[in-house]
C-alpha positions in Angstrom: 108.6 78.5 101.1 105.0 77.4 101.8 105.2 77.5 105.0 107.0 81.4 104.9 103.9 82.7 102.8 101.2 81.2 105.0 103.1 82.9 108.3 103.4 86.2 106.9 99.9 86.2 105.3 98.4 85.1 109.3 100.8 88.1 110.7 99.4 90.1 108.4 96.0 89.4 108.9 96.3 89.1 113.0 97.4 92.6 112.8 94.4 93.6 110.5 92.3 92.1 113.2 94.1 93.4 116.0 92.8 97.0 114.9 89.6 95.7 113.3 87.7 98.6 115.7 89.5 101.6 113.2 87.5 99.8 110.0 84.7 102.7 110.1 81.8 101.8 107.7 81.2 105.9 107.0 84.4 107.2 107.4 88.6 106.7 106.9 90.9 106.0 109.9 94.4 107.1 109.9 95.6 103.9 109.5 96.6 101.9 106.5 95.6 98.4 105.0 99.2 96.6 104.7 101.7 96.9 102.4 101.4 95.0 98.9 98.1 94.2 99.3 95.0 94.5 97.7 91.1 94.7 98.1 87.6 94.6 96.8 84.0 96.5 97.8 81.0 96.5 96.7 78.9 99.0 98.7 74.8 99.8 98.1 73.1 102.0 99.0 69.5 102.7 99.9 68.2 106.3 100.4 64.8 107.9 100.4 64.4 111.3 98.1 62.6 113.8 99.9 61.5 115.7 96.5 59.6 112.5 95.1 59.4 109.6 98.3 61.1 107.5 96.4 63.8 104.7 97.5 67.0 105.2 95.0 69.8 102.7 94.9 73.6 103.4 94.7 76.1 100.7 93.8 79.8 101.6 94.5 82.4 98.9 93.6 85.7 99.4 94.6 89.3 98.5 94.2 92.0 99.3 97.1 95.7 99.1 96.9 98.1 98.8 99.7 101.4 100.2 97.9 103.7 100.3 101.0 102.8 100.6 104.5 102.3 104.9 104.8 100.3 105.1 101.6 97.3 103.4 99.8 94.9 104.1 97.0 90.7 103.7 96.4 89.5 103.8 92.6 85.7 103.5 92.7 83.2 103.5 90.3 79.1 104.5 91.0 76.3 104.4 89.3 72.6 105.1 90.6 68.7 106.0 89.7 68.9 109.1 92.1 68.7 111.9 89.3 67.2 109.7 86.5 64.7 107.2 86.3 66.4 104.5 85.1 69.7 103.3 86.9 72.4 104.3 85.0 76.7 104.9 85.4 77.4 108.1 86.9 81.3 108.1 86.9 84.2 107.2 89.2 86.9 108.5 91.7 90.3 108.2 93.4 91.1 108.3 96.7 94.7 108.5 98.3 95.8 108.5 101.9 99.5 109.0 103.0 100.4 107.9 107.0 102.8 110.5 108.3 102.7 109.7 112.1 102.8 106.8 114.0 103.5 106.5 117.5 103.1 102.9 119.1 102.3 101.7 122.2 101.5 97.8 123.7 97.5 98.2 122.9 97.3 101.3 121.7 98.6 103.7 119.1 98.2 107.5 117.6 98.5 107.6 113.8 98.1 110.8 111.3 97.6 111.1 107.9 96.2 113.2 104.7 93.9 112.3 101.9 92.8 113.7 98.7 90.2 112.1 96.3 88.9 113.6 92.9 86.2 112.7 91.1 84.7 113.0 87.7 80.7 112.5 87.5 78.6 113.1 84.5 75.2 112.9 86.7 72.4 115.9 86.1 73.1 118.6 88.9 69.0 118.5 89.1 67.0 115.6 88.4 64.7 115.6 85.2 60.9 117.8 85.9 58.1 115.2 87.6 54.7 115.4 88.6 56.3 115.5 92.2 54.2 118.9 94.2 57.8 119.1 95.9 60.5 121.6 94.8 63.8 120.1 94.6 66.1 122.0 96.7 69.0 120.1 97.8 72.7 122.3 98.4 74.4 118.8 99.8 76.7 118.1 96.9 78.8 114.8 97.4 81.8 113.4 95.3 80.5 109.8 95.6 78.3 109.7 92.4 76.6 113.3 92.3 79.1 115.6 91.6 82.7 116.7 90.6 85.4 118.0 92.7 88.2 117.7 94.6 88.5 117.3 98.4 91.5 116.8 101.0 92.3 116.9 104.8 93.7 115.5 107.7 92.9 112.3 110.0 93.5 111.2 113.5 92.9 108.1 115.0 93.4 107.2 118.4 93.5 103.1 119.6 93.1 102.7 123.4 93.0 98.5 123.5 89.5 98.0 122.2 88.1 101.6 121.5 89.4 103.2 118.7 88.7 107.0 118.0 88.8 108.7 114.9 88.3 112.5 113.7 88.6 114.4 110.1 88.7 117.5 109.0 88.4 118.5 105.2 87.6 120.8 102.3 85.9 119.9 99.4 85.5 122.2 96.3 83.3 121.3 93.7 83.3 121.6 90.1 81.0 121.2 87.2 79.7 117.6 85.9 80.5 116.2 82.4 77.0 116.7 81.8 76.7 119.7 80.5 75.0 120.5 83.5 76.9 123.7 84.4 75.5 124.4 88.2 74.0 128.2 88.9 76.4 130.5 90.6 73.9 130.1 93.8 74.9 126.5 93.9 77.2 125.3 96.5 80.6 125.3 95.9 82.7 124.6 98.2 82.5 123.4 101.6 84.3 122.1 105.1 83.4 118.7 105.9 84.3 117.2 109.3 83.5 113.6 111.2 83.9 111.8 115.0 83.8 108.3 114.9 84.0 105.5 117.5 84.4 101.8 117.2 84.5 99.5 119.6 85.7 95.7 119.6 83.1 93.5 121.1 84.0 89.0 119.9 86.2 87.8 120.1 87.2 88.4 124.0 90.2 86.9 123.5 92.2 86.3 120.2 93.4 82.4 119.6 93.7 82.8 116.0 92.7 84.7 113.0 90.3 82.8 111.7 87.8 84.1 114.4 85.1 86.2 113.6 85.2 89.7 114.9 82.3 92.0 115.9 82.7 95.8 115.6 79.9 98.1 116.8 80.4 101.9 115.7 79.0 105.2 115.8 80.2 108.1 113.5 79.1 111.6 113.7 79.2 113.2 109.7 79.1 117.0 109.2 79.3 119.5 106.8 79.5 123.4 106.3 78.7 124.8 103.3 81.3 128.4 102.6 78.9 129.3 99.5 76.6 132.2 101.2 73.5 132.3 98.9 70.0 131.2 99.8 70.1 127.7 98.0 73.5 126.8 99.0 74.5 128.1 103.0 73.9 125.4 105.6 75.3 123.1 107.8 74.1 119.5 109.1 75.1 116.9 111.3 74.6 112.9 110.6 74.5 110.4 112.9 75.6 106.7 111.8 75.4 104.0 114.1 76.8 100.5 112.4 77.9 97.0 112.7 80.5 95.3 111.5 81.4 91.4 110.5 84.9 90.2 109.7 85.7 87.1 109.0 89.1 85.1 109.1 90.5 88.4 109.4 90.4 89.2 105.5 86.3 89.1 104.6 84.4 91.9 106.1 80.6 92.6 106.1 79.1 96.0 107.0 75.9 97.8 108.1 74.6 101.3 108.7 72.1 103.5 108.9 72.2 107.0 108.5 70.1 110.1 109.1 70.1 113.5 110.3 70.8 114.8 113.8 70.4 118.5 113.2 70.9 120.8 110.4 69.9 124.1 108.7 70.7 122.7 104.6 67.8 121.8 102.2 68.8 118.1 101.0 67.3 115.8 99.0 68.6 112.7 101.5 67.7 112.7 104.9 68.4 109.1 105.1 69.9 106.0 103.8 71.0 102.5 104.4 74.2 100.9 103.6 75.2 97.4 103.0 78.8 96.5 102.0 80.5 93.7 101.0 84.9 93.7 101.3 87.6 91.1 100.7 91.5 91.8 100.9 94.1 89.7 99.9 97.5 90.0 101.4 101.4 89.9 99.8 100.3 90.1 96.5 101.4 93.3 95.0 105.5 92.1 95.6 107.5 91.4 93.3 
């Protein structure tokens, strides 16, 4: 019976590794982590506020469900000193992405599926008045931490041996905070959101087994559109987010990136910011 676990916990985890290039640090692929299993972040982030020069922090821990092999779940909490002073709880969300096509191939594979993820943040749409000389004028809402809403779309994700490709396209319509906090009816409120991503496999060459470490270099390119037409809310951007990526034994993973802006016409408080994440996943242990 030992012996039975321990094989289908290494198949498992040889097969995570065999597609360890679709992990993107920024962004979801189209495929799923496996059935019954179950997994753990803890993500910070580091991001400079253009209205004061400040560095705030973001903390997002994370749980992840692998109910069967076409659908898994994200509940995440954040909490941050971007609109206050002192670091506080901001809220949390859900996340949930169902596979609906999967076409394999010896090395390669196409997969499809949808997302949606809500969340429910109590944050300050505007930061308390400072001595700062600069306006704070910032129309990129985001449902990780700074504001409510809902959001859903569609994913593709293409393998081809070592290169995986990955695109999304989204909406996202946001809603008020908790806070009492109710946003101006200039305010952004709703928006497309769409992302390219690459990864590539570089170590190992050659699998032997999977307690090898792997090395995954990306780059993901992060845009949005906002549909709200008034002076403080219309603009677009695109990111740029180069990153590298640790796993280790084929169930640990370590991730970092480093994100700014490649073009854009939207007035944002966050230009730019690091990221540093932390995962583990354990297999087979959501089965009865």
């Amino acid at each position: 019976m030992k012996r039975l676990i321990f094989t289908v916990v290494a198949l498992l985890a040889i097969t995570g590794m065999a597609t360890a290039q679709e992990l993107y640090v920024n962004s979801e692929p189209a495929s799923n982590m496996p059935a019954n299993s179950m997994g753990f972040r803890l993500t910070g982030k580091g991001m400079t506020m253009d209205q004061t020069g400040r560095t705030a922090l973001r903390v997002e821990p994370e749980v992840m469900f692998g109910i069967t092999k076409k659908l898994m779940v994200h509940l995440a909490a954040y909490g941050s000193d971007m609109m206050q002073s002192n670091f506080r709880f901001e809220g949390g969300s859900i996340y949930a992405k169902y596979r609906f096509l999967s076409h394999d191939e010896q090395h390669a594979h196409f997969r499809m599926a949808a997302y949606v993820k809500g969340s429910l943040i109590n944050n300050p749409i505007m930061p308390a008045p400072d001595m700062s000389s600069k306006p704070y004028r910032n129309a990129d809402f985001d449902l990780d931490g700074s504001n409510s809403g809902i959001t859903g779309g569609i994913i593709a994700t293409q393998l081809l041996h070592k290169l995986a490709l990955s695109g999304t396209a989204g909406y996202t319509r946001y809603l008020n905070n908790t806070r009492d906090n109710i946003p101006p009816d200039m305010f952004a409120t709703d928006a497309v959101n769409y992302t390219l991503s690459a990864g590539y496999l570089v170590l190992p060459v050659k699998y032997k087994s999977y307690k090898q470490t792997n090395l995954n270099l990306y780059v993901e390119l992060l845009g949005k559109t906002n549909l709200t037409n008034t002076a403080l809310a219309k603009g677009s951007y695109i990111d740029v987010a180069p990153a590298v990526q640790f796993i280790f034994n084929s169930v640990t993973r370590l991730d970092f990136s480093y994100r700014t802006q490649l073009a854009g016409s939207m007035d944002r408080n966050v230009y730019n910011s690091f990221l540093v994440r932390l995962e583990h996943n354990i297999f087979n242990v959501l089965k009865k």
